[in-house]
Every structure is written in C-alpha cells, then in structure tokens.
N, C-alpha and C positions, 0 to 999 in steps of 0.2 A: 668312671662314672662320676657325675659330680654328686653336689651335697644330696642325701637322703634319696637320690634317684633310683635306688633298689628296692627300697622299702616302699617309692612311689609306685612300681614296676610292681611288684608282690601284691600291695591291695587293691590295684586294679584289676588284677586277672581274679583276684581272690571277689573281689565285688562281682565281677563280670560274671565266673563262673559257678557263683556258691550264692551269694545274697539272694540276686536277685530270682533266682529259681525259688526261693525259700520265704518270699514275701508275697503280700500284693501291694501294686505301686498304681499309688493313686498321685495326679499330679494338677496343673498349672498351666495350661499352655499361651503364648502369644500367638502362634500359628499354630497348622499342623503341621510343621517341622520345627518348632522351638517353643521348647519346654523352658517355661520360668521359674516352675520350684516341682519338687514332688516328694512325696513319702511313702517309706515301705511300713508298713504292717506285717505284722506275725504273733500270733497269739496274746493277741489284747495290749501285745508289746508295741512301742516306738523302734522298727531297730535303726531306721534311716530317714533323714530329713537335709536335703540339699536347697540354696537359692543358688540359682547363677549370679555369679557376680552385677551384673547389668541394671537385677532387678533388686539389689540390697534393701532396706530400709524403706519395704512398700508395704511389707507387714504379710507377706505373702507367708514365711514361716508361723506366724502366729494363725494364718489361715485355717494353714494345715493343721497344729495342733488342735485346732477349736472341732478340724470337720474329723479325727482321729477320736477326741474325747468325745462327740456325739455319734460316732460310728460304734466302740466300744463299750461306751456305757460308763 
C-alpha cells in the first residue's frame, strides 16, 4: 500500500459507517448530483465541514459556518 493509504482506507469506511449516521448534513449544491461543500451537525457541535476542491476559496466554508452559528445559537 503506498503512503498513508490504510489510514486513508480506515477513515473512510469509519466516516461512511459511523459519522454520518450520527450527524445531520446540511450542504451546497451545484446540481443535484454535486455537492460543492457540506456540514455535519451534532449536538450544537461542528463535527464535519468539507469543500470540494473545485469550489476552494468561494467562501462556501465560511457559509457554512455562519448558517451552523445561526442554526445553533
């Protein structure tokens, strides 16, 4: 396996299977088959925030944060 590719393999299944049951994911979309950024929720927590590469530096993460801080309070 090359560099770090196990540990890539482990948090993927561990996101796949565990996270995202355990959040709500609110997101971004450009279509409805692609998502430009999204964030998981869980108890007033942040616990996930993705951009796709594509959409870097659109301010689409600060979006999120801003609609996360007027979700929870």
């Amino acid at each position: 396996m090359g560099f770090l590719e196990e540990e890539i393999l482990f948090y993927k299944k561990a996101i796949l299977e565990y996270y995202f049951d355990n959040v709500k994911l609110y997101g971004i979309k450009e279509s409805v088959s692609e998502i430009k950024a999204f964030i998981g929720l869980s108890n007033n927590q942040v616990e996930m925030l993705f951009v796709h590469p594509n959409y870097y530096r659109q301010s689409l993460g600060t979006q999120l944060m801003h609609f996360a801080l007027n979700r929870m309070h």
